[in-house]
Phi, psi and omega in degrees: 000119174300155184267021165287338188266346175263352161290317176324312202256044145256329188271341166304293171327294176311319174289310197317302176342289156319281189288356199320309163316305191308313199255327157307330172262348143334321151262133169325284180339313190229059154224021179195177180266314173262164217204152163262189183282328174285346179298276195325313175308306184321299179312288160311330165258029168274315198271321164321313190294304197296319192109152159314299212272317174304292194332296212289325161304295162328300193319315207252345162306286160340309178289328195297325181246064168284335158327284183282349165269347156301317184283332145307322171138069170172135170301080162324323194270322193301323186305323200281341166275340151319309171317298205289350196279001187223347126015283200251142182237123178335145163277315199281172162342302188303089156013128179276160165294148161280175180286173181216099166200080163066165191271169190240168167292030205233105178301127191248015177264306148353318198250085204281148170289328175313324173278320163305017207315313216232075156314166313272025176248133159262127182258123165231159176037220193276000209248131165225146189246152165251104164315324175203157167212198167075081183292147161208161186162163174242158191110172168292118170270150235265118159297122180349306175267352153317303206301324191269001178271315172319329183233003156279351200243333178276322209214166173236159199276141189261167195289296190296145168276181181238192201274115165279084203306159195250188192275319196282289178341255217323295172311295147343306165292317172303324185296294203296329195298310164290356161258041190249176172286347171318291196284343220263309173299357175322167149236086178281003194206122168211127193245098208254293154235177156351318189232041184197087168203179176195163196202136210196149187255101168325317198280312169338294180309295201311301184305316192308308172310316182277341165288346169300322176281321168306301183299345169300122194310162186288160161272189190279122169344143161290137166316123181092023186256007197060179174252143184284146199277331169233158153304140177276109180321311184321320192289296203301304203276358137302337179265335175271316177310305172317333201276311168324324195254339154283347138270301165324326176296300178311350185248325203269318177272002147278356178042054167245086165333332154285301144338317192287289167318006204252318162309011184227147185314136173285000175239072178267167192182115176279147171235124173266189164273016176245031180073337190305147173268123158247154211243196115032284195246317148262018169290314194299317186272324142353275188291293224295312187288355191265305171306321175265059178222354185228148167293312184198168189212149173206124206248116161227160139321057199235117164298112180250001189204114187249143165218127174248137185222114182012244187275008182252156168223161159238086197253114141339129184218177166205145161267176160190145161185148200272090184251149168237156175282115183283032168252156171268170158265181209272352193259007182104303174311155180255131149353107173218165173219153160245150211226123191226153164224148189240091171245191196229077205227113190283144167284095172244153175256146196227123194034058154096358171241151158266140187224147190270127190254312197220128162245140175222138188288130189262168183260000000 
């Protein structure tokens, strides 16, 4: 880096400062764990907006306090590198890479970067979706600022901004994106001998893309459309299941084993994926060893999918949570891994609350 370029980004540092309030909350993307399509769109012309040097200056403010974005539930280096896949635009022909910071749910030999340019965001329409997230994997993973010398050396930062989508767009767009030859060329299932196969759920991916399309807020009624005369019940009672699983998160990172349990049936009853039962009461003794074997923990919630039958519900959900290890490293950091789950979990209501009667693990 020349020292013309390292005075840009010390006077980048130096504005972010001045402004700092204003602009540290400004971007969506890392102020929350879920996130639309339109967060995200927002989120690129913030930075766009913003500059290179300024951006890279953020970047790095932002990594120095990993800490606390961790403590949301969501991987700051995953964000930051999500970003850079649509940031940075190729000089050559060739596609820039993704970070190689661990692996994603996603079969990635199918998904050739020619269909595939901005891995793991997909652009369809007016719309860019992130296919997957919550990385995992063994080995070193690529440092933040390796990644980002990669793509200041490979690419160049865009000028333009991109199209912020509406809830219909956005929807419209996840449909063409699945019907396109990309996905439709997927191998989501492949079997080669005994040790050499992989299996990956579409529908998983599919629900993600589409709470992306979905959370974008609606647009405003036309004037003179009237009022609705009721509430759609299904939306209250998805908003009370949710209120549920954000007191289980919130009791679990507080690692208050009462608080975790007070949402669930007493003939509550887990399915692993080999059919195993866990009932109630070992489910219960479970979280007690789990809790005392991790230092902390930080836990969300998320429904991606709801079915209501009077009084019963059926959700699709994904967990994610952030634990860390109660050994230190030589550098000071504490030992943490991320852990995601996909279930299937039914809801009954009983004297006016919903309590989780039975979960089964999805793929």
């Amino acid at each position: 880096m020349t020292s013309r370029r390292i005075m840009s980004v010390i006077l980048a540092a130096a504005l972010l400062m001045l402004v700092g309030s204003a602009q540290a909350s400004a971007p969506k993307l890392f102020d929350q764990a879920e996130f639309s399509c339109a967060d995200l769109a927002e989120t690129i012309n913030y930075y766009v907006d913003l500059g290179e040097d300024a951006t890279l200056a953020d970047f790095a403010k932002r990594h120095a306090d990993i800490e606390k974005s961790d403590r949301r539930g969501y991987s700051i280096v995953e964000r930051i590198c999500l970003l850079c896949r649509v940031l940075y635009e190729p000089k050559s022909p060739q596609p820039l890479r993704d970070a190689m910071i661990f692996g994603l749910q996603l079969p990635y030999e199918p998904m050739p970067a020619s269909k595939w340019p901005l891995f793991p965001v997909a652009q369809a329409g007016k719309s860019y979706f992130v296919l997957s997230q919550g990385r995992s994997g063994g080995g070193r993973p690529e440092r933040m600022e390796d990644y980002l010398k990669y793509c200041q050396e490979n690419g160049k930062f865009r000028s333009k901004p991109v199209s912020v989508p509406t809830r219909e767009e956005a929807l419209k767009d996840a449909e063409a994106l699945r019907n396109s030859d990309a996905w439709k060329e997927i191998k989501w299932k492949w079997r080669g001998d005994a040790n050499d196969y992989y299996e990956f759920s579409e529908s998983r991916v599919w629900d993600y893309i589409v709470k992306q399309a979905r959370s974008v807020p609606a647009s405003p009624a036309p004037a003179g459309a009237g009022i609705q005369s009721a509430v759609d019940p299904n939306v209250a009672i998805q908003k009370a299941i949710q209120a549920q699983y954000s007191k289980y998160c919130k009791a679990q990172n507080a690692k208050e084993i009462d608080g975790v349990m007070a949402i669930f049936a007493s003939d509550f009853v887990r399915t692993g994926f080999r059919q195993s039962k866990t009932t109630y009461a070992q489910y219960r003794a479970q979280k007690l060893k789990w809790f005392a074997n991790i230092a902390s923990i930080q836990s969300h919630v998320d429904i991606n999918s709801i079915q209501i039958t009077g009084d019963t519900a059926t959700v699709h959900i994904h967990e994610g949570d952030l634990e860390t290890e109660p050994v230190k490293l030589k550098n000071g950091l504490v030992e943490g891994s991320i852990g995601d789950s996909w279930r299937i979990e039914t809801w009954i209501k009983k004297n006016g609350v919903w309590l989780l009667s039975s979960s089964k693990m999805g793929m």
